[in-house]
PDB file of N, H, CA, C and O in Angstrom:
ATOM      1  N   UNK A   1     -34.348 -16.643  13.932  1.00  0.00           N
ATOM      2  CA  UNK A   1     -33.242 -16.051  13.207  1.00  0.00           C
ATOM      3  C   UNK A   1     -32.870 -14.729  13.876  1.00  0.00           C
ATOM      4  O   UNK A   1     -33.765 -14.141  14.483  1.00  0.00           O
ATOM      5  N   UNK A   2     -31.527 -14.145  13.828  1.00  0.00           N
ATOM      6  H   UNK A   2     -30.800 -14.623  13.335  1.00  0.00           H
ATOM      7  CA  UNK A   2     -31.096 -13.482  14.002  1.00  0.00           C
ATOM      8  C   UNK A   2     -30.230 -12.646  13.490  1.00  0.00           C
ATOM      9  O   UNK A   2     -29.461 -13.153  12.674  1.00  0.00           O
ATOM     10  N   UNK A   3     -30.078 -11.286  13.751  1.00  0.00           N
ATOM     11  H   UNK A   3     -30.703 -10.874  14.414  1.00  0.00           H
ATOM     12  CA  UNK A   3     -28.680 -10.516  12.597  1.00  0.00           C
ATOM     13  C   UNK A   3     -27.669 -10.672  13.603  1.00  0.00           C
ATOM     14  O   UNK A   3     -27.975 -10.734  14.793  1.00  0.00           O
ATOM     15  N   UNK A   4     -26.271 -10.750  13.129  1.00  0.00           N
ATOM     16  H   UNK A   4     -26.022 -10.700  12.162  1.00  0.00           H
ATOM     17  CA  UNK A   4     -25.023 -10.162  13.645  1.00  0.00           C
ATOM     18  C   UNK A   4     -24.389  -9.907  12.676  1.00  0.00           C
ATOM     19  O   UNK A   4     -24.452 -10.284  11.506  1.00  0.00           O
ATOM     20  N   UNK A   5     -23.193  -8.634  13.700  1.00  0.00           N
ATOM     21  H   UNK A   5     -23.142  -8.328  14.651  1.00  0.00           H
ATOM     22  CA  UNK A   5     -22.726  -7.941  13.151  1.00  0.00           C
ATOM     23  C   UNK A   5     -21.154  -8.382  13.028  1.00  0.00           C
ATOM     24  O   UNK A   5     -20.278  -7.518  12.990  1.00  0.00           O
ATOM     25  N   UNK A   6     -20.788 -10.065  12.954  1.00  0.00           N
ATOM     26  H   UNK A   6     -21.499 -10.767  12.985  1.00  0.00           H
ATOM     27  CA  UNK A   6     -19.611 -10.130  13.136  1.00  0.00           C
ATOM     28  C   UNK A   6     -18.357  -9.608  12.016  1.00  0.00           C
ATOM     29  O   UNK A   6     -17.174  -9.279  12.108  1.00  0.00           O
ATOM     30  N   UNK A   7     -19.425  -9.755  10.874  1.00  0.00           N
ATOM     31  H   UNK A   7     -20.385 -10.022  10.800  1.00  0.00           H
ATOM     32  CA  UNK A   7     -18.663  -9.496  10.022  1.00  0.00           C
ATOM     33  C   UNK A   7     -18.512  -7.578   9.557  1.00  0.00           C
ATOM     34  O   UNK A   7     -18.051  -7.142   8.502  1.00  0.00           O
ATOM     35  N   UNK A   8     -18.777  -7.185  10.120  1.00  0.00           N
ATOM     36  H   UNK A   8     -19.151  -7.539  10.977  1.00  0.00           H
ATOM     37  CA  UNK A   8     -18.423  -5.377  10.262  1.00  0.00           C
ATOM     38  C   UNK A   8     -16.912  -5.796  11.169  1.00  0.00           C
ATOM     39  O   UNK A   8     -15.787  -5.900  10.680  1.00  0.00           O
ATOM     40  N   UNK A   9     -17.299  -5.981  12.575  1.00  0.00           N
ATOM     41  H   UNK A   9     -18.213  -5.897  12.973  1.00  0.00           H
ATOM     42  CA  UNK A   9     -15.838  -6.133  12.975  1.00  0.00           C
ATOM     43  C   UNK A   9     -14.742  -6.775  12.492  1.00  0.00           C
ATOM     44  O   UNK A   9     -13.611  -6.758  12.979  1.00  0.00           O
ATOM     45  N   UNK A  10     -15.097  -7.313  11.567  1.00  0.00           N
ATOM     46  H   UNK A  10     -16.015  -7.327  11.171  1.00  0.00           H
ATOM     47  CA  UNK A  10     -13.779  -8.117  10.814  1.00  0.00           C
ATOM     48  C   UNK A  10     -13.099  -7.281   9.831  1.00  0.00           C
ATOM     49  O   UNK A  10     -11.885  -7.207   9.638  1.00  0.00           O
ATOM     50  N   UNK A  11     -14.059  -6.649   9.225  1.00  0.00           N
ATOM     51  H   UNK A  11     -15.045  -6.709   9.382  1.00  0.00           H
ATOM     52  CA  UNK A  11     -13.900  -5.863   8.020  1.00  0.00           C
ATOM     53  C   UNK A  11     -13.041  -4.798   8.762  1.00  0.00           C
ATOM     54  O   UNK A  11     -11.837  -4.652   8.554  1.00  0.00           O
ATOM     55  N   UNK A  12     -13.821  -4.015   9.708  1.00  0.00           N
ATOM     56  H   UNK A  12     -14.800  -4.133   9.877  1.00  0.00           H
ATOM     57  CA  UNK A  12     -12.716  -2.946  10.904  1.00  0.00           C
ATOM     58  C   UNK A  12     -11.561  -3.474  11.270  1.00  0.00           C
ATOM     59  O   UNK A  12     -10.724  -2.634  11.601  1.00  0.00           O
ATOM     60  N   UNK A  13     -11.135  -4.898  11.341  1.00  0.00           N
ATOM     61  H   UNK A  13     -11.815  -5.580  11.073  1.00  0.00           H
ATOM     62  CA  UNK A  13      -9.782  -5.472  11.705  1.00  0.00           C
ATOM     63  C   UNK A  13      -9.116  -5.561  10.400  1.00  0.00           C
ATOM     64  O   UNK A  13      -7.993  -5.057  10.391  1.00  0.00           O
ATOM     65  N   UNK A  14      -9.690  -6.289   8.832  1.00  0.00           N
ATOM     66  H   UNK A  14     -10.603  -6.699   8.839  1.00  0.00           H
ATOM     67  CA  UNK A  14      -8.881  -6.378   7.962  1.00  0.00           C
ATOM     68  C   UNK A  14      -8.395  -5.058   7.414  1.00  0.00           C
ATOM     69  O   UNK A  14      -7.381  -4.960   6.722  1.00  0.00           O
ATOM     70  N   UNK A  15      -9.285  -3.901   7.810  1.00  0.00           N
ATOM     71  H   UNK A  15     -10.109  -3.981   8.372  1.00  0.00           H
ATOM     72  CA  UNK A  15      -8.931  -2.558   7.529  1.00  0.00           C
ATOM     73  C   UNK A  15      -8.091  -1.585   8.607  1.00  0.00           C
ATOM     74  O   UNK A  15      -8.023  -0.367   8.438  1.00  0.00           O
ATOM     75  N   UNK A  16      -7.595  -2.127   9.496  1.00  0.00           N
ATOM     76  H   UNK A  16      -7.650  -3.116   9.633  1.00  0.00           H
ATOM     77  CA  UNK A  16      -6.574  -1.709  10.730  1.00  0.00           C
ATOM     78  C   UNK A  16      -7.484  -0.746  10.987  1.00  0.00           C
ATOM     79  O   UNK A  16      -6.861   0.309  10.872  1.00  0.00           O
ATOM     80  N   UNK A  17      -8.837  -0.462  11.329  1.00  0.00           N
ATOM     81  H   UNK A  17      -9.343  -1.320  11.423  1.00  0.00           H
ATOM     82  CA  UNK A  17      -9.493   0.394  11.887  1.00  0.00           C
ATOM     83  C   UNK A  17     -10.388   0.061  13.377  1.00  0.00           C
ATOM     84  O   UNK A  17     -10.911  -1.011  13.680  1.00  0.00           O
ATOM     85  N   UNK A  18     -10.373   1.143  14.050  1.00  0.00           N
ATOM     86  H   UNK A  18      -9.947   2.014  13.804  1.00  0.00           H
ATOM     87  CA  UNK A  18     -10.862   1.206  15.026  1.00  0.00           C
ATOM     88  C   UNK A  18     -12.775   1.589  14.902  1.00  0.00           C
ATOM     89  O   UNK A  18     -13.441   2.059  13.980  1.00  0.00           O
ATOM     90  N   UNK A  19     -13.056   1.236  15.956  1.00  0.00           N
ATOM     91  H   UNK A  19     -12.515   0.854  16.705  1.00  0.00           H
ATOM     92  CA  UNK A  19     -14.804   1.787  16.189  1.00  0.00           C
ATOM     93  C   UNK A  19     -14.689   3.388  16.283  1.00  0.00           C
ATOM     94  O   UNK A  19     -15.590   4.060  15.782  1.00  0.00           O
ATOM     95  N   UNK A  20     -14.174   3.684  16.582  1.00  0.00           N
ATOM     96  H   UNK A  20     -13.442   3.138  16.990  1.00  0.00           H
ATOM     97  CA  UNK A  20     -13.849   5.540  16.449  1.00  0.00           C
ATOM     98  C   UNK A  20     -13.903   6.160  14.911  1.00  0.00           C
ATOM     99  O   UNK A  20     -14.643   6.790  14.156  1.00  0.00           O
ATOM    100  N   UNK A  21     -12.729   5.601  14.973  1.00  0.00           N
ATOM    101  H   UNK A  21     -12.127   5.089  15.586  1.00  0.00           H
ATOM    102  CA  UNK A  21     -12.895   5.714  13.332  1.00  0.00           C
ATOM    103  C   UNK A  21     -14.013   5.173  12.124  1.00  0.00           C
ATOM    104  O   UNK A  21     -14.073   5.465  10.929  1.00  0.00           O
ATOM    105  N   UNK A  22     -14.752   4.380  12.851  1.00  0.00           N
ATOM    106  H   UNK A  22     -14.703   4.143  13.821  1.00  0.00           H
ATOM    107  CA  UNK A  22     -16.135   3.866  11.990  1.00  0.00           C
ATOM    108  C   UNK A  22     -17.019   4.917  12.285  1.00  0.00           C
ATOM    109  O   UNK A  22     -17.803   5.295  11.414  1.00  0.00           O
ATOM    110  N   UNK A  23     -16.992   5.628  13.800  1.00  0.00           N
ATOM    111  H   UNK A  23     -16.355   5.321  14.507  1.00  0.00           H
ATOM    112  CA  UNK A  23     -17.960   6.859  14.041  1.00  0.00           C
ATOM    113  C   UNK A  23     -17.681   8.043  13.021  1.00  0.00           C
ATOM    114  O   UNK A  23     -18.275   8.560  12.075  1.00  0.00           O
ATOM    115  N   UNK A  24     -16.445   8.216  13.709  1.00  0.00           N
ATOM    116  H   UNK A  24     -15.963   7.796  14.478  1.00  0.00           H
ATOM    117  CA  UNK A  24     -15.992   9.605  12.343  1.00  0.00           C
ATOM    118  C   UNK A  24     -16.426   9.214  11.034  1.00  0.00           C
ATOM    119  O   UNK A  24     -17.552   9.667  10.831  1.00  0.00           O
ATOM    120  N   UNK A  25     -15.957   8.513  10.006  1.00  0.00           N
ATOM    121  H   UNK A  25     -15.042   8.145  10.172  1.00  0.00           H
ATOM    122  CA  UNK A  25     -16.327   8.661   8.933  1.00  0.00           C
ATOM    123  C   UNK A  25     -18.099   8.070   8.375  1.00  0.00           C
ATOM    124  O   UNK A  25     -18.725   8.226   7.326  1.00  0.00           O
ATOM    125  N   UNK A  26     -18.434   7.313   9.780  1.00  0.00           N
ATOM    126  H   UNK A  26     -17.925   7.187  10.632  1.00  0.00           H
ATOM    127  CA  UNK A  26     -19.896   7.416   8.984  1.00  0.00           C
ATOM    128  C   UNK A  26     -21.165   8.182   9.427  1.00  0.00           C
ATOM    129  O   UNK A  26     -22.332   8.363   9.081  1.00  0.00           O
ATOM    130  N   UNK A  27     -20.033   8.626  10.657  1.00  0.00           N
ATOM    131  H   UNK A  27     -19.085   8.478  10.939  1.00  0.00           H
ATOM    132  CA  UNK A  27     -21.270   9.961  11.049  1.00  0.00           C
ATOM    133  C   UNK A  27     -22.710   9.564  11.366  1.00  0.00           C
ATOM    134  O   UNK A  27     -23.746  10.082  10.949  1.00  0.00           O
ATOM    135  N   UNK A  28     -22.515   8.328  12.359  1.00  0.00           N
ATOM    136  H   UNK A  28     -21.673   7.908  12.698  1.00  0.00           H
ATOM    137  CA  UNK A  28     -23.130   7.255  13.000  1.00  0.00           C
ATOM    138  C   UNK A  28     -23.211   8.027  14.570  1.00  0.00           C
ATOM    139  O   UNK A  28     -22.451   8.964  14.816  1.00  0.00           O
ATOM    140  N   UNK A  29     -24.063   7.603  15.438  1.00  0.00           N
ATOM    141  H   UNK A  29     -24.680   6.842  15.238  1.00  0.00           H
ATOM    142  CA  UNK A  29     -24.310   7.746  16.726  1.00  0.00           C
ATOM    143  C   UNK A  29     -23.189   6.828  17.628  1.00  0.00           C
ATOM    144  O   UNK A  29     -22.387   6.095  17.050  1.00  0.00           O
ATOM    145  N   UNK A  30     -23.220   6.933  18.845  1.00  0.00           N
ATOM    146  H   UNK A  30     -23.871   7.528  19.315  1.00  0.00           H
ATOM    147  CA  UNK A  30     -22.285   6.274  19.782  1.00  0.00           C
ATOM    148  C   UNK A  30     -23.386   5.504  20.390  1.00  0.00           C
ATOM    149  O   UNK A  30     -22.868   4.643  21.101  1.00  0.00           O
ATOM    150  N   UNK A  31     -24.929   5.408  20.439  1.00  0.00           N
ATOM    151  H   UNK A  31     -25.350   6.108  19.862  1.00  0.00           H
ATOM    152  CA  UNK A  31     -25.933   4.652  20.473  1.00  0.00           C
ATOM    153  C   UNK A  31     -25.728   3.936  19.781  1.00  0.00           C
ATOM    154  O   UNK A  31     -25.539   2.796  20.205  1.00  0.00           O
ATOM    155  N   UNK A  32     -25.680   4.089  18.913  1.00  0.00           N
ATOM    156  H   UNK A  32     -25.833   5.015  18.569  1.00  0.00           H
ATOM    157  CA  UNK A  32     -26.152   3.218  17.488  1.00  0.00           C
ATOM    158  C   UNK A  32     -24.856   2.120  17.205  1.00  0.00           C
ATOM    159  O   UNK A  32     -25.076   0.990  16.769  1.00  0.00           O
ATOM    160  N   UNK A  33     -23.412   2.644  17.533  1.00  0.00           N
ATOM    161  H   UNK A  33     -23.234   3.562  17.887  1.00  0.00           H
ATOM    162  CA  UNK A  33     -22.480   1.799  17.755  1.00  0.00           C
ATOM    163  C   UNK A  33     -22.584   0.504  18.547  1.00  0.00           C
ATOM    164  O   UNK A  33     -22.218  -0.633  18.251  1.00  0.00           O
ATOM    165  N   UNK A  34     -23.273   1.055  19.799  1.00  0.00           N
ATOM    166  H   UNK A  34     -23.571   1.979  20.040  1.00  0.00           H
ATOM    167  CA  UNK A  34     -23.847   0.382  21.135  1.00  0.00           C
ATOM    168  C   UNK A  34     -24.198  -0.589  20.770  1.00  0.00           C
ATOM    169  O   UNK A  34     -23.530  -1.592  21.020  1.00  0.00           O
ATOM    170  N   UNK A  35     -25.767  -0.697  19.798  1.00  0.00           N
ATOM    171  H   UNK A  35     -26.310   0.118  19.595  1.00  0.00           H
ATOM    172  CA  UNK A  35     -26.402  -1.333  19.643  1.00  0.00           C
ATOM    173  C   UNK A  35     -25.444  -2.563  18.736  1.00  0.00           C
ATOM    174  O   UNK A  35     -25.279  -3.770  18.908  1.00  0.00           O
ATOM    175  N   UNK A  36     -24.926  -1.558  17.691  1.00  0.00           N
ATOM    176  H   UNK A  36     -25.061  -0.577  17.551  1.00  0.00           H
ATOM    177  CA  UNK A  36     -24.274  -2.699  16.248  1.00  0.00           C
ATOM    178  C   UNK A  36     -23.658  -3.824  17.708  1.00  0.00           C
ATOM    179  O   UNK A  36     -24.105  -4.970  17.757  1.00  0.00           O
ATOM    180  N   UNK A  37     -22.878  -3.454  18.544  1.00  0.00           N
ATOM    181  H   UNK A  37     -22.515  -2.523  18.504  1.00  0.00           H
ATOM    182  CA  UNK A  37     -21.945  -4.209  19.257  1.00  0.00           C
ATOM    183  C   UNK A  37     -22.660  -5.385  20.160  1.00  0.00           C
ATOM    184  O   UNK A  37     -22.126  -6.393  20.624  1.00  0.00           O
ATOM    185  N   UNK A  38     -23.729  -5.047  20.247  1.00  0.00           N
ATOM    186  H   UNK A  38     -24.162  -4.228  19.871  1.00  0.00           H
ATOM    187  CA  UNK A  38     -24.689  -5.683  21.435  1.00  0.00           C
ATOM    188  C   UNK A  38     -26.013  -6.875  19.981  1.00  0.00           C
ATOM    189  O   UNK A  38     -27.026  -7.510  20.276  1.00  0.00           O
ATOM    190  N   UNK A  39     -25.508  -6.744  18.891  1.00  0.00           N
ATOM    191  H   UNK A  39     -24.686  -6.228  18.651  1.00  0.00           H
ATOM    192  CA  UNK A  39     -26.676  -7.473  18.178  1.00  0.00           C
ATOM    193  C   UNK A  39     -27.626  -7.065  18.061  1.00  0.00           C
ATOM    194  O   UNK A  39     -28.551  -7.766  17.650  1.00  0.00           O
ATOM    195  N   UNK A  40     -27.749  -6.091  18.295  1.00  0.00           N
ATOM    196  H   UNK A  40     -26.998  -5.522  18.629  1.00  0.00           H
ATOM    197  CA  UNK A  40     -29.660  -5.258  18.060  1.00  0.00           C
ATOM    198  C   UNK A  40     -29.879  -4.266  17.309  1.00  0.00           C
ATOM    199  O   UNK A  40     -28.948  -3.472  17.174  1.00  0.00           O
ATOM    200  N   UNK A  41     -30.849  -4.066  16.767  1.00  0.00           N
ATOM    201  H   UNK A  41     -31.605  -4.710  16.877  1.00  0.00           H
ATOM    202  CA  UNK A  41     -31.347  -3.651  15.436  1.00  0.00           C
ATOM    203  C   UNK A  41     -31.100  -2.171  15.316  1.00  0.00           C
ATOM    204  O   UNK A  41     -31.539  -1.491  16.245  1.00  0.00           O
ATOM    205  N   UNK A  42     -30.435  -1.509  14.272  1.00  0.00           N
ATOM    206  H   UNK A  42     -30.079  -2.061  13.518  1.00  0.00           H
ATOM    207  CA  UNK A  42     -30.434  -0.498  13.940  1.00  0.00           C
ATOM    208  C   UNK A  42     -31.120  -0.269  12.859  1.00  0.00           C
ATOM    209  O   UNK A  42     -31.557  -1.237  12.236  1.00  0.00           O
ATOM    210  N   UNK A  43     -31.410   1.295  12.320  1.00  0.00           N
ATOM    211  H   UNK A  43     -31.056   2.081  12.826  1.00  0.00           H
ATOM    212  CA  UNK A  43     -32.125   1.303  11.124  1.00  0.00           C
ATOM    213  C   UNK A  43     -31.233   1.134   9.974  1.00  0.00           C
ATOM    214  O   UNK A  43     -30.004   1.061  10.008  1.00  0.00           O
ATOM    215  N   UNK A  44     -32.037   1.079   8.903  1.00  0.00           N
ATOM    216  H   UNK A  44     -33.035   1.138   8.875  1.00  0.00           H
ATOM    217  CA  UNK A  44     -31.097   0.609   7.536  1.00  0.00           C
ATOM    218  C   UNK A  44     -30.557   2.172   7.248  1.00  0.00           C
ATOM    219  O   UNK A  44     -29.775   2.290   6.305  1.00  0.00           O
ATOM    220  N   UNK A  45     -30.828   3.069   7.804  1.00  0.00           N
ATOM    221  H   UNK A  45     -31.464   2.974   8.570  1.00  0.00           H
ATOM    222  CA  UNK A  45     -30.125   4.094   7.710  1.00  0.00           C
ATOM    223  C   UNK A  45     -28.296   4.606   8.138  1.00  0.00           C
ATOM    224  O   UNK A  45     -27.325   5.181   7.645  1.00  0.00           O
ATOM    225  N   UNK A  46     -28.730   3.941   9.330  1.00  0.00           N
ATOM    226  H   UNK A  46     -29.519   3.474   9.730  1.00  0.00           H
ATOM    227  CA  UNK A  46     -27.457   3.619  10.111  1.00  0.00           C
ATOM    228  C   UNK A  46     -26.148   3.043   9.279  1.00  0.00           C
ATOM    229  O   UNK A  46     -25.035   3.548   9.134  1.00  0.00           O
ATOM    230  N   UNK A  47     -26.887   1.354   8.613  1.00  0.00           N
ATOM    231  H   UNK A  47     -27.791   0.943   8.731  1.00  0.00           H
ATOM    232  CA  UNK A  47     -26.611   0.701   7.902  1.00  0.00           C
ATOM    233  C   UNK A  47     -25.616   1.098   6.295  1.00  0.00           C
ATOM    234  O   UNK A  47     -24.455   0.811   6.006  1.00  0.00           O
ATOM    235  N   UNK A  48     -26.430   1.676   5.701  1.00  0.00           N
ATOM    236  H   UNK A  48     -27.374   1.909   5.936  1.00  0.00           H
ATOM    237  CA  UNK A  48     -26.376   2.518   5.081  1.00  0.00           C
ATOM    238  C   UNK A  48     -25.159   3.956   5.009  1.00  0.00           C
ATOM    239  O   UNK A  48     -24.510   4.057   3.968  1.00  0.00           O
ATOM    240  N   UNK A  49     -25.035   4.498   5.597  1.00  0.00           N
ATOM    241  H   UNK A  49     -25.562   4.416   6.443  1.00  0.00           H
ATOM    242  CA  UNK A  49     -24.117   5.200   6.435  1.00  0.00           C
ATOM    243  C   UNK A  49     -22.794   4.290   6.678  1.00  0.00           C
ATOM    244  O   UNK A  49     -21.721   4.816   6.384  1.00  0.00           O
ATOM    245  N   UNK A  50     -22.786   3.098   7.140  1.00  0.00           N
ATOM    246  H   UNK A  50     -23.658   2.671   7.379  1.00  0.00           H
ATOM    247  CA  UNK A  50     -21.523   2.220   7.354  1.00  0.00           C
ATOM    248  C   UNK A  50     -20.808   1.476   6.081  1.00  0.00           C
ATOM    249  O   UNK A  50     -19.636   1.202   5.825  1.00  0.00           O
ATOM    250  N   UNK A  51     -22.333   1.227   5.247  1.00  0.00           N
ATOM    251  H   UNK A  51     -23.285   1.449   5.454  1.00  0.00           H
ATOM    252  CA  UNK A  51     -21.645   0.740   3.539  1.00  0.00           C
ATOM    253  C   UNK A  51     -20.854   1.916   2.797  1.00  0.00           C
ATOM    254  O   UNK A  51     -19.741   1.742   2.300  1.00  0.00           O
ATOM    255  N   UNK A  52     -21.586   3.203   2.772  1.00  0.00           N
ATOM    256  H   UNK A  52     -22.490   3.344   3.175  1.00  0.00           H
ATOM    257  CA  UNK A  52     -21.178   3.815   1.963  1.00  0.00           C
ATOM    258  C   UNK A  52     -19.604   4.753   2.489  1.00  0.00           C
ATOM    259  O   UNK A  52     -18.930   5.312   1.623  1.00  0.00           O
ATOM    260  N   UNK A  53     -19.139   4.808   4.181  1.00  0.00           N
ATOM    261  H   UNK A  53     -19.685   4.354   4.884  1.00  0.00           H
ATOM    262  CA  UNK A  53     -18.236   5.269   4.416  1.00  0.00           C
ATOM    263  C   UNK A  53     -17.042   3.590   4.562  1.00  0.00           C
ATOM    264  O   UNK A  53     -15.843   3.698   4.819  1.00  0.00           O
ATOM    265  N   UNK A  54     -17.469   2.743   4.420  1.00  0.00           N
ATOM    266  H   UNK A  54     -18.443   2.655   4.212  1.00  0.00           H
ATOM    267  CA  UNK A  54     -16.350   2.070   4.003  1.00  0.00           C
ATOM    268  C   UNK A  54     -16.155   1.094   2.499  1.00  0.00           C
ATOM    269  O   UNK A  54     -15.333   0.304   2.035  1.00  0.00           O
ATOM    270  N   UNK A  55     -17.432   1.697   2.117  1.00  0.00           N
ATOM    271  H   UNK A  55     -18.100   2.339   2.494  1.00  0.00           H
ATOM    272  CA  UNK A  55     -17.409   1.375   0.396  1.00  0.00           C
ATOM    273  C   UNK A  55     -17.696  -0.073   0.396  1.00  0.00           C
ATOM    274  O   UNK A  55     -16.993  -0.738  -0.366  1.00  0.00           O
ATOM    275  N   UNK A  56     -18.382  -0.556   0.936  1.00  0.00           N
ATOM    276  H   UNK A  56     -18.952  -0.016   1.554  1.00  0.00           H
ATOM    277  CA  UNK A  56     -18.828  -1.997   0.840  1.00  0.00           C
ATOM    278  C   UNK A  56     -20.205  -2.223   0.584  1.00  0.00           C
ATOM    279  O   UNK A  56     -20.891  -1.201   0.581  1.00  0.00           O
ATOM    280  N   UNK A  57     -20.911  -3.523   0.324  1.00  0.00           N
ATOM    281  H   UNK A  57     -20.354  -4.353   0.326  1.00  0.00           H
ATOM    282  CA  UNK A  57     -22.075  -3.758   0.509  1.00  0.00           C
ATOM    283  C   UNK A  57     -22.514  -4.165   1.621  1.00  0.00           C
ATOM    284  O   UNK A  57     -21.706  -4.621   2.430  1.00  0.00           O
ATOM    285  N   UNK A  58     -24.175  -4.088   2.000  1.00  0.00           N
ATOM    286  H   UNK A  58     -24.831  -3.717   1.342  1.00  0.00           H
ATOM    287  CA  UNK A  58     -24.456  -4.737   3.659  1.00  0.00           C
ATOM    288  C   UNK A  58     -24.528  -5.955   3.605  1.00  0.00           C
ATOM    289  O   UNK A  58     -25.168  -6.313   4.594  1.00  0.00           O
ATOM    290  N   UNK A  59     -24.110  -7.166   2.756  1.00  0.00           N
ATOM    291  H   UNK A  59     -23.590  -6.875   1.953  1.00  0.00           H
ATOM    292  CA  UNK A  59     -23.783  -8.529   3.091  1.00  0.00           C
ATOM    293  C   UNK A  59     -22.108  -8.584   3.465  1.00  0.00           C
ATOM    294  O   UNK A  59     -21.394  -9.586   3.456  1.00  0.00           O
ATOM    295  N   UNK A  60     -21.725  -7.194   3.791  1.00  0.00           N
ATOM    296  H   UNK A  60     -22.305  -6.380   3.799  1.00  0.00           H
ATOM    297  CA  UNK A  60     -20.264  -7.452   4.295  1.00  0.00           C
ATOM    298  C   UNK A  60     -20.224  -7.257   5.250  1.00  0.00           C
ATOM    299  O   UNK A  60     -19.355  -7.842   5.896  1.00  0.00           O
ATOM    300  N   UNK A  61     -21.131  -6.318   5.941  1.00  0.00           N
ATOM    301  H   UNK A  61     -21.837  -5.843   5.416  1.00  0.00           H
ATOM    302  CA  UNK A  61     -21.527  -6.441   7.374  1.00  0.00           C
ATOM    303  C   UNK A  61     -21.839  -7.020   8.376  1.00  0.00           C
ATOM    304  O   UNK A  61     -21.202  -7.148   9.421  1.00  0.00           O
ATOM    305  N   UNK A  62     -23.338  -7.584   7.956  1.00  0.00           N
ATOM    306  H   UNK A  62     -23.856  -7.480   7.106  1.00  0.00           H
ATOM    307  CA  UNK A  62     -23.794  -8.361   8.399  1.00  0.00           C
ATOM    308  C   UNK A  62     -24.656  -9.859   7.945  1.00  0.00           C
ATOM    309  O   UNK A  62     -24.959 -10.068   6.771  1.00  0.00           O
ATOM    310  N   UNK A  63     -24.856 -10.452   8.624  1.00  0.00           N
ATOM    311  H   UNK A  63     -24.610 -10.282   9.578  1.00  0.00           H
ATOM    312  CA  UNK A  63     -25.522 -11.500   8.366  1.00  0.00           C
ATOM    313  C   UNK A  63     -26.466 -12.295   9.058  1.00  0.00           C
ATOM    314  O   UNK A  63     -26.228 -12.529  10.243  1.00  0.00           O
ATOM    315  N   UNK A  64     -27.575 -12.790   8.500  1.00  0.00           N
ATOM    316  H   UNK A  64     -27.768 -12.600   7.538  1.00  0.00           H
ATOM    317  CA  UNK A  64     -28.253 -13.138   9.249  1.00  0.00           C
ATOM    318  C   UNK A  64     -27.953 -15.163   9.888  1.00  0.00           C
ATOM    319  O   UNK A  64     -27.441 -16.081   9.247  1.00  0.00           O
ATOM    320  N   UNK A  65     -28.491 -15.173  11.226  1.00  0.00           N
ATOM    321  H   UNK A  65     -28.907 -14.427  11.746  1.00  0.00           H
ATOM    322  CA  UNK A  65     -27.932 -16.867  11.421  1.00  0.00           C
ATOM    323  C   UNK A  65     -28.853 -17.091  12.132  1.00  0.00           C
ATOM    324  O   UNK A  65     -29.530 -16.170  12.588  1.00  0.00           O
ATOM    325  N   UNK A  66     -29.102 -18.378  12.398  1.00  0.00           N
ATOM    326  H   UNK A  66     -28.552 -19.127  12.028  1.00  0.00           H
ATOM    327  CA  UNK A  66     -30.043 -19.217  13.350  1.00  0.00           C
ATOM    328  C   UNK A  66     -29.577 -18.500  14.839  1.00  0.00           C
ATOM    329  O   UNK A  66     -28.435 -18.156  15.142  1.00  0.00           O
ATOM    330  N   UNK A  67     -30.594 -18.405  15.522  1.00  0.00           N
ATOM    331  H   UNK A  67     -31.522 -18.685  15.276  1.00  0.00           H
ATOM    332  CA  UNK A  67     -30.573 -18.563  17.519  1.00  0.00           C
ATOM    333  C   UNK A  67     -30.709 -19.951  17.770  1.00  0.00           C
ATOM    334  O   UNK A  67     -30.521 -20.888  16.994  1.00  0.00           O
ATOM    335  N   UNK A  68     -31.060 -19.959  18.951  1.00  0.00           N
ATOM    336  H   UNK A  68     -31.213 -19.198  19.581  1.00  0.00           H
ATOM    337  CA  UNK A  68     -30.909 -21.096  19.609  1.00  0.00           C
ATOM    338  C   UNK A  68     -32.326 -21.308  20.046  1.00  0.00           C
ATOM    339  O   UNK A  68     -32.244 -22.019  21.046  1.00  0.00           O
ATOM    340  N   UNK A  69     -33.543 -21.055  19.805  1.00  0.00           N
ATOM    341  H   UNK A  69     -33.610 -20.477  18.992  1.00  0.00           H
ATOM    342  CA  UNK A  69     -34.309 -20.819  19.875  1.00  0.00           C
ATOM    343  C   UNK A  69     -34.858 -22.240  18.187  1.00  0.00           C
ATOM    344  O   UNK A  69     -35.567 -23.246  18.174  1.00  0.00           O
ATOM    345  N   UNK A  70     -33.991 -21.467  17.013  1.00  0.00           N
ATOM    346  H   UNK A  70     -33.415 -20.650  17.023  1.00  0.00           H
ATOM    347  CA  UNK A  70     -34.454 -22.040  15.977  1.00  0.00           C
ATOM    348  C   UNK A  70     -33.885 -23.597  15.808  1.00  0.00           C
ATOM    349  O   UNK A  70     -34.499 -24.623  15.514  1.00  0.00           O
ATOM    350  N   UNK A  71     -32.726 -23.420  16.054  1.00  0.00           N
ATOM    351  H   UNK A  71     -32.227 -22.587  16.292  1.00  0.00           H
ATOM    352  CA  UNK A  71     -32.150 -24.845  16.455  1.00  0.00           C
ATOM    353  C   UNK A  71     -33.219 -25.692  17.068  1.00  0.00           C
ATOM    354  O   UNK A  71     -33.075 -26.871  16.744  1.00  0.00           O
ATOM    355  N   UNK A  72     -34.469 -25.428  18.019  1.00  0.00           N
ATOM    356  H   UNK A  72     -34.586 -24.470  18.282  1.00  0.00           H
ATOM    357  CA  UNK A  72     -34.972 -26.569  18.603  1.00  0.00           C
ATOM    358  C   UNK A  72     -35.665 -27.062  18.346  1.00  0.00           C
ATOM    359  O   UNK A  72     -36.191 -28.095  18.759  1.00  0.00           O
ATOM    360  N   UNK A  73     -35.962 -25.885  16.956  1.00  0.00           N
ATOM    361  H   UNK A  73     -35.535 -25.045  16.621  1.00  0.00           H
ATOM    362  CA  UNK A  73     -37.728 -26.540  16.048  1.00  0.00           C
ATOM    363  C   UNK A  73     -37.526 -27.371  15.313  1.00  0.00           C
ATOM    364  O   UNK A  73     -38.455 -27.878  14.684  1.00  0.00           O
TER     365      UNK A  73
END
C-alpha cells in the first residue's frame, strides 16, 4: 500500500489555486511540497497545516491505494 496525494491537487484545481499559494497560507516548507508532489511521506504535521489552511479534512487530501507490488500477492 501506498499514500497519494492526488487528491490535494485536485482540490488546488477545484479551488483555482496554485502550489504557491498552498505554501503561503499553510506555512508549509518548499521540501515538504517536494515531497507531497513526489508521493513520500510527510509528517502529519505538515498534513495538518494543509487541512486546516484550506478547511478540509485529510481524507480530502489524500488517500491511501494498492502499489504494484500488492497487486501480485
Amino acid at each position: 500500500m501506498k499514500i497519494t496525494y492526488k487528491k490535494l491537487w485536485k482540490l488546488l484545481i477545484d479551488r483555482d489555486m496554485m502550489k504557491m499559494d498552498l505554501l503561503k497560507a499553510s506555512k508549509i516548507s518548499t521540501v515538504s511540497m517536494a515531497k507531497l508532489g513526489k508521493n513520500q511521506n510527510v509528517t502529519t504535521d505538515v498534513l495538518l497545516k494543509i487541512c486546516t489552511a484550506l478547511h478540509c479534512d485529510i481524507s480530502d487530501i489524500m488517500e491511501v491505494v494498492e502499489d504494484d507490488e500488492d497487486k501480485k500477492e
